[in-house]
C-alpha positions as a Markdown table, in Angstrom:
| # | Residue | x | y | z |
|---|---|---|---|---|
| 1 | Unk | 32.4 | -71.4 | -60.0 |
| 2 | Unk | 35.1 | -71.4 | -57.1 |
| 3 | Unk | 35.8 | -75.3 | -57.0 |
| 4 | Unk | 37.5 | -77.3 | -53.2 |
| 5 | Unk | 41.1 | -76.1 | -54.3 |
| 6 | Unk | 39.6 | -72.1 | -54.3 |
| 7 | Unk | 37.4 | -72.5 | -51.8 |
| 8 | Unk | 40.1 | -74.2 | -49.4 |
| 9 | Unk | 42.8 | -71.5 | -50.5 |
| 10 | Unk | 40.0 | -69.2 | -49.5 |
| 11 | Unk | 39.4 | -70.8 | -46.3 |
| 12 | Unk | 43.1 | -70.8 | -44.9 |
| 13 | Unk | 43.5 | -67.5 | -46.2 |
| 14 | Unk | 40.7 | -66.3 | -44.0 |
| 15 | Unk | 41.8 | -68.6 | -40.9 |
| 16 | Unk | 45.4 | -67.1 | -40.5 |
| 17 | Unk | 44.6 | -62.9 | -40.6 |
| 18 | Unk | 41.0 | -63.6 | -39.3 |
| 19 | Unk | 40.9 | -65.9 | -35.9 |
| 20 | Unk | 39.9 | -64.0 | -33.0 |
| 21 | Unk | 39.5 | -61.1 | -34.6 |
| 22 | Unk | 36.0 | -59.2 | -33.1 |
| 23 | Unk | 33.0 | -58.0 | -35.7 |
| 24 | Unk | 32.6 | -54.0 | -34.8 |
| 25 | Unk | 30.8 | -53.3 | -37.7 |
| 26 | Unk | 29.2 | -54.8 | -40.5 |
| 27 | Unk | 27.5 | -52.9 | -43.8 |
| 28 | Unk | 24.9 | -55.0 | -45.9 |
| 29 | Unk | 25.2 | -53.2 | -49.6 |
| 30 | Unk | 22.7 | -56.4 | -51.0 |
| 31 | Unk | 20.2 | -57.5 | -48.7 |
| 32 | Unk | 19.6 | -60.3 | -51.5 |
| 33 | Unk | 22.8 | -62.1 | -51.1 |
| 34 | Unk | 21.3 | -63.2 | -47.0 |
| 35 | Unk | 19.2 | -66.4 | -46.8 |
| 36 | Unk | 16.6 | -66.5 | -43.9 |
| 37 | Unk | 17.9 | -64.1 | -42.1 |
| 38 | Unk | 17.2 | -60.1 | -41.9 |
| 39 | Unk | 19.8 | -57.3 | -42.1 |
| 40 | Unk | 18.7 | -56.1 | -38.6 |
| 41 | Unk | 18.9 | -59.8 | -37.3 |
| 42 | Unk | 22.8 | -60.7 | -38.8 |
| 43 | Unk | 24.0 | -57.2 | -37.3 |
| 44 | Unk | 22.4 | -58.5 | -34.3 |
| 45 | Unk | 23.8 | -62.1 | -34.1 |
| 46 | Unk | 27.2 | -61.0 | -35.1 |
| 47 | Unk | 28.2 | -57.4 | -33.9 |
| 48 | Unk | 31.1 | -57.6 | -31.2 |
| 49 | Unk | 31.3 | -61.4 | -31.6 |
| 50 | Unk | 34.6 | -63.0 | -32.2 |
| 51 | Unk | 35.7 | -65.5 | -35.0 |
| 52 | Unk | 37.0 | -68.6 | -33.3 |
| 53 | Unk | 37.4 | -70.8 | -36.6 |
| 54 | Unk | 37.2 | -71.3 | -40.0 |
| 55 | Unk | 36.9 | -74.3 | -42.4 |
| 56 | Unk | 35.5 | -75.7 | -45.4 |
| 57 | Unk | 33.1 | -78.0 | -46.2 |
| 58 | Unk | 32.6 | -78.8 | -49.9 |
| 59 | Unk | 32.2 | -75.6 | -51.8 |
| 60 | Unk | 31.2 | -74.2 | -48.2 |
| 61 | Unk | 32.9 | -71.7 | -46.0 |
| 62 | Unk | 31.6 | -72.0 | -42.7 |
| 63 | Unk | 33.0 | -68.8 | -40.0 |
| 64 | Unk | 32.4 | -69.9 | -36.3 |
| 65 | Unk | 31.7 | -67.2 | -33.9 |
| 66 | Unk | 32.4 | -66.5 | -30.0 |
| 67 | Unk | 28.3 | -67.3 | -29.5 |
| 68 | Unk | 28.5 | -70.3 | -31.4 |
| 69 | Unk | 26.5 | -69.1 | -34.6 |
| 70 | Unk | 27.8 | -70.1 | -37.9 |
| 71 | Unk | 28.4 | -68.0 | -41.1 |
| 72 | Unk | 28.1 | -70.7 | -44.0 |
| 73 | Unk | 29.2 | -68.9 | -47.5 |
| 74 | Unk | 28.7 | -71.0 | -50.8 |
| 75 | Unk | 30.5 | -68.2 | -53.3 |
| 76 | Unk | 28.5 | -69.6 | -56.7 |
| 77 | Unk | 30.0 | -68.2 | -59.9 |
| 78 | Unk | 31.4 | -64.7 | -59.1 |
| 79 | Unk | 31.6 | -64.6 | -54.7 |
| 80 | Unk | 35.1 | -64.0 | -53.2 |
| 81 | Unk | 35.9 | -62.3 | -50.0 |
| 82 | Unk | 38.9 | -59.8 | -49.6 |
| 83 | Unk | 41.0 | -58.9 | -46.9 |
| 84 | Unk | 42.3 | -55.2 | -46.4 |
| 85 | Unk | 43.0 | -52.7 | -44.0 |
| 86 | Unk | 39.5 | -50.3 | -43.2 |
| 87 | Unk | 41.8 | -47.4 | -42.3 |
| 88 | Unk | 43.4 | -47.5 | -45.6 |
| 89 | Unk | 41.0 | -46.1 | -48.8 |
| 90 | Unk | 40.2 | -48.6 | -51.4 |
| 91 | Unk | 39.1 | -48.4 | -55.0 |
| 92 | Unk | 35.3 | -47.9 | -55.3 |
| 93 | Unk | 34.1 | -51.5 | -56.2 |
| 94 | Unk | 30.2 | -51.7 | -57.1 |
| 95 | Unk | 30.3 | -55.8 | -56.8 |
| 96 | Unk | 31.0 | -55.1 | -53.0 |
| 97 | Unk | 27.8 | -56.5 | -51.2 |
| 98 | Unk | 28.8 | -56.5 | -47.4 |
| 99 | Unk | 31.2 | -55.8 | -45.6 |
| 100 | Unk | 32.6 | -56.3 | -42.0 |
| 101 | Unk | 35.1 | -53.8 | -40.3 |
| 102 | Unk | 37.1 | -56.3 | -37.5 |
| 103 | Unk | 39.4 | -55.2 | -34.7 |
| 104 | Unk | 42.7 | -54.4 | -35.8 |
| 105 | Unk | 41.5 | -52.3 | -38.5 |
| 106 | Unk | 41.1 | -55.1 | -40.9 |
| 107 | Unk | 38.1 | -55.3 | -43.1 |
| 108 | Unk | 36.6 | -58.3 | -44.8 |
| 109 | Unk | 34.4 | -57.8 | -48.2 |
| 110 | Unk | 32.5 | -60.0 | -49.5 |
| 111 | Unk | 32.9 | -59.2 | -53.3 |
| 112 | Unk | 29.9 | -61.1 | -56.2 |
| 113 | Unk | 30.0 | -59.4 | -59.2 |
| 114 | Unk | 26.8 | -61.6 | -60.9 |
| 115 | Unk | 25.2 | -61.4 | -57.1 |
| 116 | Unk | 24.6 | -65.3 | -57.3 |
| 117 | Unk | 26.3 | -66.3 | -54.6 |
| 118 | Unk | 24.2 | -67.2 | -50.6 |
| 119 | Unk | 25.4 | -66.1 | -47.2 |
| 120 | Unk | 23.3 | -67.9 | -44.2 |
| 121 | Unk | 23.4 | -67.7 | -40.1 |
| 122 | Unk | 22.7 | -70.8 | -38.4 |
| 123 | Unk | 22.8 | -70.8 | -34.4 |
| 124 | Unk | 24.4 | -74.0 | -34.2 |
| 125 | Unk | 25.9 | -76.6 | -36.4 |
| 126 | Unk | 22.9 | -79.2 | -35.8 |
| 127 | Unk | 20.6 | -76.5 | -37.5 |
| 128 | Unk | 23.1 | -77.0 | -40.7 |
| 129 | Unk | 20.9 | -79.6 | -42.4 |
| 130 | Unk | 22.1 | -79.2 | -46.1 |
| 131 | Unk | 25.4 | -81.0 | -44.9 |
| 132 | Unk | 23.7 | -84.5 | -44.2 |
| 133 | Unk | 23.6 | -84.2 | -47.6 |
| 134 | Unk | 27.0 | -83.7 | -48.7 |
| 135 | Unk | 29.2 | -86.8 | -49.9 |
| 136 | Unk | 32.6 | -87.8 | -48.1 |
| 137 | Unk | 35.4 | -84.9 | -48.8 |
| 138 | Unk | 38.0 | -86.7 | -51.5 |
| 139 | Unk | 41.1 | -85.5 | -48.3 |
| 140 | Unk | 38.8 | -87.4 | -45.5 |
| 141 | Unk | 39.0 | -90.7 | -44.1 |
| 142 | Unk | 35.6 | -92.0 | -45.5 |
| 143 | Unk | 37.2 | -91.6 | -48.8 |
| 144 | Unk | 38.5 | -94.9 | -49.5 |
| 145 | Unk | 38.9 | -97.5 | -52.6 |
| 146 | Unk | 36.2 | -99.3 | -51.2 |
| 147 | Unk | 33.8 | -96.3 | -51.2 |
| 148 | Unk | 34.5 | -95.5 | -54.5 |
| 149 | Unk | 34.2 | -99.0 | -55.5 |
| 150 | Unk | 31.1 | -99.2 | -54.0 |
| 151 | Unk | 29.4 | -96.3 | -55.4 |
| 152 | Unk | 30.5 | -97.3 | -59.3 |
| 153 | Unk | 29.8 | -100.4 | -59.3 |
| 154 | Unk | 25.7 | -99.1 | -58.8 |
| 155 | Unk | 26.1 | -96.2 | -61.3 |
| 156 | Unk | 24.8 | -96.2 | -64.5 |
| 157 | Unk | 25.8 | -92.6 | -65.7 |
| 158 | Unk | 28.5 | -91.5 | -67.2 |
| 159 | Unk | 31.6 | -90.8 | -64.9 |
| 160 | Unk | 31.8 | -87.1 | -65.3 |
| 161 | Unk | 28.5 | -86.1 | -63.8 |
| 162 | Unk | 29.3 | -88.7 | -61.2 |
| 163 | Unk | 32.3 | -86.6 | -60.9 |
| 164 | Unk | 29.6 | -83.3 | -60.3 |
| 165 | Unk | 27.8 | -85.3 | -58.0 |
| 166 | Unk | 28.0 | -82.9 | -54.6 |
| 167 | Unk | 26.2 | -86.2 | -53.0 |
| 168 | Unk | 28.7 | -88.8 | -53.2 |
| 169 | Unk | 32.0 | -86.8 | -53.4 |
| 170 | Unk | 32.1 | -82.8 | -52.3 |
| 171 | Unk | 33.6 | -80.0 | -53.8 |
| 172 | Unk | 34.6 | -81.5 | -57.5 |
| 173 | Unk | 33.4 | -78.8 | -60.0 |
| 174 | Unk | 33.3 | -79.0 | -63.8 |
| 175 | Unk | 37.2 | -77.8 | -63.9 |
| 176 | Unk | 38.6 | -80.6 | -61.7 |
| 177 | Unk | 36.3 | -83.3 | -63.3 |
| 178 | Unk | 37.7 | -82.5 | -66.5 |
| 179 | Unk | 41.4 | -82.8 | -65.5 |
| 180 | Unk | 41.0 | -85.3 | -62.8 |
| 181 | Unk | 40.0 | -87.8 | -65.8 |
| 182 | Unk | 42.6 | -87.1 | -68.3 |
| 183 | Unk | 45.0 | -88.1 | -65.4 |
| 184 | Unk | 43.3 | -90.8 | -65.1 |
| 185 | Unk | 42.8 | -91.8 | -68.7 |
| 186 | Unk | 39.2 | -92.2 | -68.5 |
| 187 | Unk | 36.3 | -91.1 | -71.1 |
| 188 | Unk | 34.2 | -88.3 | -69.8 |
| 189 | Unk | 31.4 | -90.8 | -71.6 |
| 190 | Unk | 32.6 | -94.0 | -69.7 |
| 191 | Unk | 29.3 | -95.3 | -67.1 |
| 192 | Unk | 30.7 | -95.9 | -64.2 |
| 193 | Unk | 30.2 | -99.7 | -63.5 |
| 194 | Unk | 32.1 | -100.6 | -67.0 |
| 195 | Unk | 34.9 | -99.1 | -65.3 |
| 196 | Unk | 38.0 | -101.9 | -64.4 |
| 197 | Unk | 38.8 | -102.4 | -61.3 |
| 198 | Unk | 42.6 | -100.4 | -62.3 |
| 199 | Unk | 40.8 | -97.4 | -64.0 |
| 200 | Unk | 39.2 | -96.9 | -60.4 |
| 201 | Unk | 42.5 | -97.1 | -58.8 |
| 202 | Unk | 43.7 | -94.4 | -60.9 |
| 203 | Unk | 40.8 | -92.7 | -60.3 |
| 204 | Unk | 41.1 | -92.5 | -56.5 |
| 205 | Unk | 44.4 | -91.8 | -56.6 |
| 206 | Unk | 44.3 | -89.1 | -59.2 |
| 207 | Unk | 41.3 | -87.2 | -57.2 |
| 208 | Unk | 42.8 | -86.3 | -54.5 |
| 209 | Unk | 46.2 | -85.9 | -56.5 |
| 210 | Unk | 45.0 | -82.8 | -59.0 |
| 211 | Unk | 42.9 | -81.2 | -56.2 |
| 212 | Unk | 46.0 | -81.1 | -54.1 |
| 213 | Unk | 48.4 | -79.7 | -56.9 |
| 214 | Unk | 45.6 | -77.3 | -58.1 |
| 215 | Unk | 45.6 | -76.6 | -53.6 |
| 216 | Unk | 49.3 | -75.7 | -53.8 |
| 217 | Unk | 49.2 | -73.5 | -57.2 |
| 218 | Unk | 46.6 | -71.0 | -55.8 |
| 219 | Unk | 44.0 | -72.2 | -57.2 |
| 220 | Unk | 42.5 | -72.0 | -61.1 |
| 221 | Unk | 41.8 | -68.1 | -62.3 |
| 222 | Unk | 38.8 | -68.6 | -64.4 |
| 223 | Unk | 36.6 | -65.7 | -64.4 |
| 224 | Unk | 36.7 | -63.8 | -60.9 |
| 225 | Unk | 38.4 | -65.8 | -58.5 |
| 226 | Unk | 41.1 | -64.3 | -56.4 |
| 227 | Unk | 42.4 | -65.3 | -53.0 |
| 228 | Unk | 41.8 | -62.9 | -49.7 |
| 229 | Unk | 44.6 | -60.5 | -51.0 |
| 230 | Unk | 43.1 | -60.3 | -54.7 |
| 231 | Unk | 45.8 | -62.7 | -56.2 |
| 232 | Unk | 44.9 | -65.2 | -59.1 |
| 233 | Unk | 45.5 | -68.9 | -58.8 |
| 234 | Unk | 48.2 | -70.2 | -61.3 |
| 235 | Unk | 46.9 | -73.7 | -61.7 |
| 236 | Unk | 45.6 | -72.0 | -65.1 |
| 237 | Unk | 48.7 | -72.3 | -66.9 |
| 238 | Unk | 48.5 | -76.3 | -66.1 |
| 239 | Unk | 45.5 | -77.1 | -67.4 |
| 240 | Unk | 45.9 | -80.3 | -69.2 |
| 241 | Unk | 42.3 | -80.2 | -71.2 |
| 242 | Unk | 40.1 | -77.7 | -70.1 |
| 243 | Unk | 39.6 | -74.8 | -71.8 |
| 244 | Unk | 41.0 | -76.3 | -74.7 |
| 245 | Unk | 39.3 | -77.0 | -77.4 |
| 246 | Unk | 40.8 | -77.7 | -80.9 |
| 247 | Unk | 44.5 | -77.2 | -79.4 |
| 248 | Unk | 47.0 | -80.8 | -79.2 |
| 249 | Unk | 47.0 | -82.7 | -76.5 |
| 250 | Unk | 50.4 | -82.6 | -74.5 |
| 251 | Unk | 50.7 | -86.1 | -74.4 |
| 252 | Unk | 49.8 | -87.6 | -77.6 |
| 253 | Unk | 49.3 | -84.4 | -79.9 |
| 254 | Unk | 46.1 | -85.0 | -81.0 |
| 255 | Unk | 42.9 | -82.7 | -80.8 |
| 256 | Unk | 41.2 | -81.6 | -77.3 |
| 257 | Unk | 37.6 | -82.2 | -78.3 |
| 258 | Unk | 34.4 | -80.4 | -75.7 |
| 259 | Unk | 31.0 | -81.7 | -75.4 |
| 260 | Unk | 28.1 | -81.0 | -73.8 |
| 261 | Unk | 27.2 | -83.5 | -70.9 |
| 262 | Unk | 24.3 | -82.7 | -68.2 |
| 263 | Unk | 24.4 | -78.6 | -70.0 |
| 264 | Unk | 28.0 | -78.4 | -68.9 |
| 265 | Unk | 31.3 | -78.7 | -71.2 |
| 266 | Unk | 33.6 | -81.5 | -70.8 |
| 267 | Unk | 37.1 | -81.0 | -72.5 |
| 268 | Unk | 39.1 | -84.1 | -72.8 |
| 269 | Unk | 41.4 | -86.5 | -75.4 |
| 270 | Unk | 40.3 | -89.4 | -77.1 |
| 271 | Unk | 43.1 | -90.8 | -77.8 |
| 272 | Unk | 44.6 | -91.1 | -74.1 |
| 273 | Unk | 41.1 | -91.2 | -72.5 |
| 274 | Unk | 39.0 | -94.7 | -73.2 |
């Protein structure tokens, strides 16, 4: 699943060839892939409207349009969207389930090859009620020490599914999680209030420190993710633990172990994480 470093390279991709561009036409190849809303009714809420903005919000992309509705896209396991020119023809691509042709002639496909991922209108951002939800993002100002602090010192589960939790931090996935706490040198199996007080300084620092690098290295290429012009993240080839099972640990040379926490894998090294 696209994590915040794919989803945000998404996102800026988007925001500098899409802004103020106009919807002249929009094709619905899936109807599946729209929540609460009708074909008929997104054509109708979106045709000849213009984009004024694009940003993220946890694993969310959320397109702002001239009449204020709001496209919110949560890309799941397989969803990317891909930038091309409409006058130009492109490979046939069966995982294509919409698509908008924009002034310019730029087009903008959304592609999901296992179909799981959720596009949704809202008329305004009040109506957006899943966000009151979301926990602070680890680049915003509610993000302090004293957050964090606040939240492990109450939690009694382990720190990687604290990690996953969307409601206390957005936009970590299973990836991040995994690396974030090797830099750290944290257990995936640690609870969270036995942590010291300097493990959670490393902690907050590291957060914001791997999503950042993974941010200026495209992006991790597990699986389908591309950005808007269909290029893999190379944050792959710096994977410190996951994905690595059985192979030595850069730093000490010991074995990677995985295990299973919450149905999800963890990789991570014994020796350097306590």
């Amino acid at each position: 699943m696209p994590e915040l470093p794919e989803v945000e390279i998404i996102t800026q991709g988007l925001r500098a060839k899409l802004t103020g561009l106009k919807i002249e036409n929009i094709y619905i190849l899936r109807s599946g892939i729209l929540e609460q809303t009708s074909p008929e009714q997104f054509k109708k809420h979106l045709l000849n409207q213009h984009i004024t903005q694009i940003r993220r919000r946890g694993k969310y992309i959320l397109m702002y349009f001239s009449n204020n509705f709001i496209l919110s896209t949560h890309l799941r396991m397989t969803g990317c969207y891909l930038i091309s020119r409409n006058n130009i023809a492109s490979p046939k691509n069966p995982y294509i389930r919409l698509y908008f042709d924009l002034s310019h002639n730029i087009r903008l496909q959304y592609q999901d090859k296992r179909a799981l991922g959720k596009i949704r209108l809202y008329s305004n951002e009040a109506e957006i009620t899943i966000f009151k939800n979301l926990g602070v993002e680890p680049f915003g100002k509610e993000f302090t020490l004293n957050y964090l602090i606040s939240k492990l010192q109450k939690c009694n589960q382990q720190i990687k599914p604290f990690l996953l939790n969307q409601k206390i931090i957005a936009g970590i996935g299973n990836i991040y999680a995994c690396e974030i706490l090797f830099c750290a040198g944290i257990s995936p199996l640690k609870k969270g209030r036995q942590l010291s007080l300097e493990q959670i300084k490393r902690l907050y620092k590291t957060i914001p420190q791997i999503l950042s690098k993974a941010i200026s290295n495209q992006g991790t290429h597990i699986s389908d993710y591309v950005d808007p012009e269909g290029k893999p993240g190379n944050f792959s080839k710096l994977l410190k633990v996951y994905n690595r099972e059985k192979e030595e640990c850069f730093t000490c040379g010991r074995t990677i172990k995985r295990i299973i926490q919450q149905q999800r894998s963890s990789f991570y090294c014994p020796t350097c994480q306590l």
